[in-house]
SERO-4910 file (N, C-alpha, C, O; in steps of 0.05 Angstrom, whole numbers):
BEGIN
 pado doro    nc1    nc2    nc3   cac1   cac2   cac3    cc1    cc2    cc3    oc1    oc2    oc3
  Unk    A   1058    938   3003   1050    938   2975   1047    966   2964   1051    970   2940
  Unk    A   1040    986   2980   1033   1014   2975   1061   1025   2966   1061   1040   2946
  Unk    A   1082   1022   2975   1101   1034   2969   1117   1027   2941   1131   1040   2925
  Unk    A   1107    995   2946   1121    991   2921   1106   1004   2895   1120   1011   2876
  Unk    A   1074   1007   2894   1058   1016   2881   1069   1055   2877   1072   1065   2855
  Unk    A   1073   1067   2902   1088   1094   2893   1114   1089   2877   1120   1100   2856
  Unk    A   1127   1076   2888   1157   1066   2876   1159   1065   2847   1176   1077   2834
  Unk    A   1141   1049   2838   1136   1051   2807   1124   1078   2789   1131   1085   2767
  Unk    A   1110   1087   2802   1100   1112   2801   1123   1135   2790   1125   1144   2767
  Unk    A   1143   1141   2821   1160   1153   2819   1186   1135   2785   1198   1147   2767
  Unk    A   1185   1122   2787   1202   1111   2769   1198   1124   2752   1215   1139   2741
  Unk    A   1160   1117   2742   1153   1117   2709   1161   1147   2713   1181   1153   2700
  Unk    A   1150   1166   2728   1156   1191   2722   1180   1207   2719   1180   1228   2706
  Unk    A   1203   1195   2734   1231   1200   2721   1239   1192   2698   1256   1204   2685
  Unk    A   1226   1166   2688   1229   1160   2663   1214   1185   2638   1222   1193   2616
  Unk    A   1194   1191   2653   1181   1208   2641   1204   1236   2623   1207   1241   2599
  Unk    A   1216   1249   2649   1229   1268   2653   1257   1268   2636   1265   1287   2623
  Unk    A   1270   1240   2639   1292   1226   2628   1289   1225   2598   1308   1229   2584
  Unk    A   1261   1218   2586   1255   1217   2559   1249   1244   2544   1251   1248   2520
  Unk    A   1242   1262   2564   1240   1285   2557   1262   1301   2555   1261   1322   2543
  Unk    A   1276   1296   2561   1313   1305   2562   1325   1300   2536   1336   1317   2522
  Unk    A   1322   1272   2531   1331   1260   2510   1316   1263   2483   1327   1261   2461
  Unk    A   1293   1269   2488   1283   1276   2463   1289   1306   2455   1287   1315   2432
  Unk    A   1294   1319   2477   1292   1352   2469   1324   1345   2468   1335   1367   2465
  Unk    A   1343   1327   2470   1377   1334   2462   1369   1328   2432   1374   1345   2416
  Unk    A   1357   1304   2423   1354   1299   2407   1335   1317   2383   1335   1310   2359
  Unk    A   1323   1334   2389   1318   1357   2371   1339   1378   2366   1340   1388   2344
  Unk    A   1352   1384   2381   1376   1403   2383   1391   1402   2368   1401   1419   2352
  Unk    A   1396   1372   2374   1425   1363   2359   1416   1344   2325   1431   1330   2311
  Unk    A   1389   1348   2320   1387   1334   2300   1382   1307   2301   1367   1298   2284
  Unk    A   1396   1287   2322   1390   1268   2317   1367   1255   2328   1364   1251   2353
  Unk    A   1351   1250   2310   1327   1229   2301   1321   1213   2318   1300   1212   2332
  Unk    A   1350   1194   2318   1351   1164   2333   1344   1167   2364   1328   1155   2379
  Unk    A   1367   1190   2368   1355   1200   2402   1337   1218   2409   1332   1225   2432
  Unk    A   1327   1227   2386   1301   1241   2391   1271   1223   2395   1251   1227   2408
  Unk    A   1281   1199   2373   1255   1180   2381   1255   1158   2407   1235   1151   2420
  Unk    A   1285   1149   2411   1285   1135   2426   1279   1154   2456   1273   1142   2476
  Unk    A   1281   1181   2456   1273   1198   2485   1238   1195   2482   1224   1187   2501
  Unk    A   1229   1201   2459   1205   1188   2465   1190   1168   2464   1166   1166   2469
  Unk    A   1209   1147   2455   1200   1128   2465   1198   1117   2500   1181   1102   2510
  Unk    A   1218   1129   2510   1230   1129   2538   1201   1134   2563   1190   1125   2583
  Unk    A   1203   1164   2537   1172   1180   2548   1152   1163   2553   1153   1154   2576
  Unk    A   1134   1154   2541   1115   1144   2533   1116   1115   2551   1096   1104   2561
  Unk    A   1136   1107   2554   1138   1079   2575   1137   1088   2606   1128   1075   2625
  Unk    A   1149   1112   2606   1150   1123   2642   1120   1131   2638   1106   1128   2658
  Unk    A   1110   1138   2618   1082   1156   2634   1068   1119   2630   1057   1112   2650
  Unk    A   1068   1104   2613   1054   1079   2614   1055   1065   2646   1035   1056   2658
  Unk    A   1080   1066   2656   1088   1061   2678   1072   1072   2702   1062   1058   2720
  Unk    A   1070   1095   2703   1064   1108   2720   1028   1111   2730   1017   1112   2752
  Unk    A   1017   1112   2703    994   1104   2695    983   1080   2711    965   1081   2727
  Unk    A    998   1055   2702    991   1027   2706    979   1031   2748    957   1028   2759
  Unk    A   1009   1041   2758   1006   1045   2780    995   1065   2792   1004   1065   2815
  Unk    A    978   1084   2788    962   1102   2796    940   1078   2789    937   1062   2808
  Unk    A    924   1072   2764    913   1043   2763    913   1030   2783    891   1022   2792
  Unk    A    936   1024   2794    929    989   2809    921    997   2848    908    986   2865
  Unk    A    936   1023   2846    933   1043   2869    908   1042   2872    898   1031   2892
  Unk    A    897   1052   2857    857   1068   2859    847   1048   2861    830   1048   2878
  Unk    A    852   1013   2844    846    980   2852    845    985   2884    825    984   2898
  Unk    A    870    989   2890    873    964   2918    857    991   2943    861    986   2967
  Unk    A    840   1020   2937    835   1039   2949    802   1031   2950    786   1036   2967
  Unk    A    798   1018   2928    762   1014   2923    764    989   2942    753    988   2964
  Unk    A    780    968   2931    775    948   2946    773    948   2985    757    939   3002
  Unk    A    800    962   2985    797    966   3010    777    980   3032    775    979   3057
  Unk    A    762    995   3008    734   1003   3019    711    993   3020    691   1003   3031
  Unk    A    711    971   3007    683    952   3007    684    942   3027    667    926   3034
***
């Protein structure tokens, strides 16, 4: 379960990185559409990544009681 919990982690945060790409082509080059949709990209990898640091620190308390 732990891995899959990093697994997601690592995802959101390439998503992270991936949106950040796309939004900074998309300032460059003017367009809007791929400037918002890179941050939109953004904003879902770090949601992602979040969730599972979240459910990580869950299953770390629990396993300490």
């Amino acid at each position: 379960m732990e891995d899959h919990m990093n697994e997601n982690r690592i995802k959101g945060d390439v998503r992270q990185v991936k949106g950040s790409i796309k939004e900074a082509i998309g300032k460059i080059t003017g367009d809007r559409k791929t400037q918002a949709e890179g941050a939109a990209e953004k904003m879902s990898g770090k949601a992602q990544a979040s969730a599972a640091e979240t459910i990580e620190a869950a299953i770390k308390t629990l396993k300490n009681k």
